[in-house]
C-alpha positions as CSV (number, residue, x, y, z in Angstrom):
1,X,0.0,0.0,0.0
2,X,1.0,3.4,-0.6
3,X,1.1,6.9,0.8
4,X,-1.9,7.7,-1.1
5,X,-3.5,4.9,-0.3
6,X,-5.7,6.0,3.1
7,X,-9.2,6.0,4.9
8,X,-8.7,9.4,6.9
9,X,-6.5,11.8,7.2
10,X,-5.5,13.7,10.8
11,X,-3.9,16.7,11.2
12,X,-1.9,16.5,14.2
13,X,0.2,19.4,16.2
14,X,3.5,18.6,18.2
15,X,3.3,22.2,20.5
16,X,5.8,23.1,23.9
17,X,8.3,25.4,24.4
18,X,11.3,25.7,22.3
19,X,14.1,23.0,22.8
20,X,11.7,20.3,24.7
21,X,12.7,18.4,21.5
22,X,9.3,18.6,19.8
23,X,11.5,18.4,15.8
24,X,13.1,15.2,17.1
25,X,9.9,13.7,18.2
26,X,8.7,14.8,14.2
27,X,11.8,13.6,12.9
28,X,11.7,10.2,14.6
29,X,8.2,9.5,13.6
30,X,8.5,10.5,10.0
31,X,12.0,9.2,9.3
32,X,13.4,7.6,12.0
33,X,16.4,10.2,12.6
34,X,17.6,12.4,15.2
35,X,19.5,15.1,15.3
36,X,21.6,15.8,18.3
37,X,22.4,19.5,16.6
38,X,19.0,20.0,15.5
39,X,17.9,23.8,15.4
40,X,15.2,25.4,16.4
41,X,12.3,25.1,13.9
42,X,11.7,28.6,12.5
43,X,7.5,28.7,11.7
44,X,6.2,25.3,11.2
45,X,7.0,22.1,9.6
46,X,5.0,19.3,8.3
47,X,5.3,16.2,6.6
48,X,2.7,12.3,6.5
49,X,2.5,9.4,7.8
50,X,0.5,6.1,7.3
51,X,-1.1,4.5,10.8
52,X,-3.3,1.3,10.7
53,X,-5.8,1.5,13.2
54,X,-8.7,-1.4,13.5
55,X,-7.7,-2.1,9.9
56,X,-8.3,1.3,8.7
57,X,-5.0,3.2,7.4
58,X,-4.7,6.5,9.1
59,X,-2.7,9.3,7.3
60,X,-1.2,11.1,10.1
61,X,-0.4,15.0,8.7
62,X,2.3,16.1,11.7
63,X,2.9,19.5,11.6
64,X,5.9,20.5,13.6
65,X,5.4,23.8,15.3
66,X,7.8,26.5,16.7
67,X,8.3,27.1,20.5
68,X,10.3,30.8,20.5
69,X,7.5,33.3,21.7
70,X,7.9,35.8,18.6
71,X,6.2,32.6,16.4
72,X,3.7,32.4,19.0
73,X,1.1,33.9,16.3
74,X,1.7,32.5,13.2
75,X,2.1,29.2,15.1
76,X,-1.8,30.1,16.2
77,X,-2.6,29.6,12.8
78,X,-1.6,26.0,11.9
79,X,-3.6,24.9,15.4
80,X,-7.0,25.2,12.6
81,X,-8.3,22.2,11.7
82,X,-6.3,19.8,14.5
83,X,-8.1,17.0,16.0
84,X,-4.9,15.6,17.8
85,X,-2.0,17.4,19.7
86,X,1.3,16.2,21.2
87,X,1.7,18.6,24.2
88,X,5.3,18.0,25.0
89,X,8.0,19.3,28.1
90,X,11.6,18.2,28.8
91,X,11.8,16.6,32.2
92,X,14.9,18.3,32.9
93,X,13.4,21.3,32.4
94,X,11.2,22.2,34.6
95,X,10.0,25.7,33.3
96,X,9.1,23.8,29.9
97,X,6.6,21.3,32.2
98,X,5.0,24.6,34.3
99,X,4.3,26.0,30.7
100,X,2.5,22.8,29.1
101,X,-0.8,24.3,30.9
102,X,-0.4,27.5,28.8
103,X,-0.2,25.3,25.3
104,X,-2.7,23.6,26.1
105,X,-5.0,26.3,26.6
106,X,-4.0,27.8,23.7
107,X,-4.3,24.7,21.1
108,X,-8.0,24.0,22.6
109,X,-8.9,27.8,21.9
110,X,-7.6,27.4,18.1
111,X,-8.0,23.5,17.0
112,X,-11.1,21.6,16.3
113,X,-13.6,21.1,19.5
114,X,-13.0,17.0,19.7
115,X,-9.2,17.9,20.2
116,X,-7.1,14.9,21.6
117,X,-4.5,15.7,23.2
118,X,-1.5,13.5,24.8
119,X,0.7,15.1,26.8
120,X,4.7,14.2,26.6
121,X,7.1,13.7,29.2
122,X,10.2,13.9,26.4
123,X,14.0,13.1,26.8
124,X,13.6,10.7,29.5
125,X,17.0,9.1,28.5
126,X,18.7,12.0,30.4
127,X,17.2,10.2,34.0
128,X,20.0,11.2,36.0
129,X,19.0,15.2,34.7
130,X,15.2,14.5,36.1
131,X,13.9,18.0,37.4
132,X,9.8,16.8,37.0
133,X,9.0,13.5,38.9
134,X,7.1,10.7,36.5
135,X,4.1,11.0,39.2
136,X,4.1,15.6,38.5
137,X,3.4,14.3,35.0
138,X,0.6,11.6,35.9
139,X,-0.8,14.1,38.0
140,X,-1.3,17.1,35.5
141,X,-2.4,14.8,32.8
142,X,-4.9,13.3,35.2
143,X,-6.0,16.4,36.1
144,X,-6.6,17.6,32.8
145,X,-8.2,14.6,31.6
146,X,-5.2,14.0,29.2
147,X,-3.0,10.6,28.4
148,X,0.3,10.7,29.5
149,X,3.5,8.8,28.2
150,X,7.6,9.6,28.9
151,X,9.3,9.2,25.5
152,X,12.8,9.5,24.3
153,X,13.4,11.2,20.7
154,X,16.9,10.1,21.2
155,X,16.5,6.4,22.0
156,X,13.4,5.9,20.4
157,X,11.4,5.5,23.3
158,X,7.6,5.1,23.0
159,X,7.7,7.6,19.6
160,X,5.8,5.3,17.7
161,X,3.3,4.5,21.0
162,X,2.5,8.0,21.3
163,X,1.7,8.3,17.9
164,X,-1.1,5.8,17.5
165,X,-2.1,5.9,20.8
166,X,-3.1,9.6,20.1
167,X,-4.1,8.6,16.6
168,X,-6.2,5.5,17.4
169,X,-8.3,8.0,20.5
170,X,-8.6,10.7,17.5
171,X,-10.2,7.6,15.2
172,X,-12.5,6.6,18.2
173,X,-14.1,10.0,19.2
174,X,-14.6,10.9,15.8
175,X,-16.3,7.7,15.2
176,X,-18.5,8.2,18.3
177,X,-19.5,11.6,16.9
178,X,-20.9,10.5,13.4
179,X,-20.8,11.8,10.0
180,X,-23.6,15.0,10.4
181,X,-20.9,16.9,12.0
182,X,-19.0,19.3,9.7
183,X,-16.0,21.8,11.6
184,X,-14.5,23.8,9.2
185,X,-11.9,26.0,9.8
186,X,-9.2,27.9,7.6
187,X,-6.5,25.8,7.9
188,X,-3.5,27.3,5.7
189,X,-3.1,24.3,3.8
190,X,-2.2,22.7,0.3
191,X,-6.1,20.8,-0.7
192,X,-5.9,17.5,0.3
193,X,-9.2,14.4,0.2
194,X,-9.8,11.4,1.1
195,X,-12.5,8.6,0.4
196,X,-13.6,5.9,2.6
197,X,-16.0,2.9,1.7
198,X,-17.7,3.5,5.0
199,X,-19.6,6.8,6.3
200,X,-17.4,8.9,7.5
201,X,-14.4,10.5,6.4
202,X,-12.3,13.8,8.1
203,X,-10.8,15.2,4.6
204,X,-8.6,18.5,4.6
205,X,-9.0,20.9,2.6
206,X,-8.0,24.7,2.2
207,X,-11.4,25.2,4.2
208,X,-10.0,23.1,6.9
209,X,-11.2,20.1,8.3
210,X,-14.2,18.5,7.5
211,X,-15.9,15.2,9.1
212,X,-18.8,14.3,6.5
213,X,-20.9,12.0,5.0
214,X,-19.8,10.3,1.7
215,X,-20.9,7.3,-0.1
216,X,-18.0,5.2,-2.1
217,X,-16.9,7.0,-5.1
218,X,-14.3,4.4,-6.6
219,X,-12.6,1.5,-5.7
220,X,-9.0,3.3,-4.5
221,X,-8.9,5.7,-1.8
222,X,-6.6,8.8,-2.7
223,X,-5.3,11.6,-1.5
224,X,-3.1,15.0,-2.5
225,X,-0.3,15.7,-1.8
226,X,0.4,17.6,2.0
């Protein structure tokens, strides 16, 4: 099967505060690499991925946002049309894990109202640099009524788990809402569809994001390019 070849496509934001390693976690998804001299991403970056989920193949649009405070508003912009967020802190940084309350106000204010969000404890290779207990990260994510998960970008530590976990909760509480729904928002993006031989089907397009009704159109599902 092929890139093309998908059921649904989610856009998904990776958001935290600059240098919690939030281009690693993209990197290691998307191509298995990591950069220990990786700079700071300037705007946003995005690039695909194929997930398969209860024998549906997900395309997982990751879109790699900056953490500097002067990108703070264009970043607002590429939150449109998200229905799943990585909100990530270093847990030898401290300040990074007091801050993840902030993103996460601010991607449920911009992205689609059935956001999922998974919140990432990240680098937890550097143990011996610890400066936010495993249990201060169970407890905020608890409190929030987030999922919670420690990965390492570095060591390829629960990357991939992250990934479909927040992926397969995305596929479930979309299928709980049904196709009548439609949020659209004006997601800056290159038009991109998708057909499904079922019901549903969350296609992006320069509107934004759309969760509709469609009937089988052909026999191979296909999508744009993102």
């Amino acid at each position: 099967m092929s890139e093309e070849d998908y059921s649904y496509l989610f856009k998904i934001v990776i958001i935290g505060d600059s240098g919690v390693g939030k281009s690693n976690i993209f990197n290691r998804f998307i191509k298995d690499e990591f950069n220990m001299d990786s700079k700071a991403t300037i705007g946003v970056e995005f690039s695909a991925k194929n997930i398969t989920i209860n024998d549906k193949v997900i395309k997982a649009q990751v879109w790699d946002t900056a953490g500097q405070e002067r990108f703070r508003a264009l970043a607002k912009n590429y939150y449109r049309g998200a229905v799943g967020a990585l909100v990530v802190y270093d847990i030898t940084n401290y300040e990074s894990f007091k801050n993840a309350e902030k993103w996460l106000r601010e991607v449920k204010e911009h992205a689609e109202p059935h956001l999922v969000t998974l919140f990432i404890g990240n680098k937890c290779d550097l143990e011996e640099n610890r400066a936010v207990k495993i249990e201060e990260g169970t407890e905020f994510s608890q409190k929030q009524g987030l999922g919670f998960v420690e990965t390492s970008a570095k060591d390829n530590i629960n990357i991939d788990t992250a990934f479909t976990r927040l992926v397969t909760e995305v596929f479930e509480t979309l299928d709980k809402i049904g196709g009548d729904e439609e949020p659209v928002n004006d997601t800056p993006t290159k038009p991109t569809t998708g057909n499904t031989t079922g019901s549903k089907t969350l296609t992006q397009t320069s509107g934004g994001t759309t969760l509709t009704t469609k009937p089988r159109t052909d026999d191979k599902k296909s999508g744009g390019c993102c």
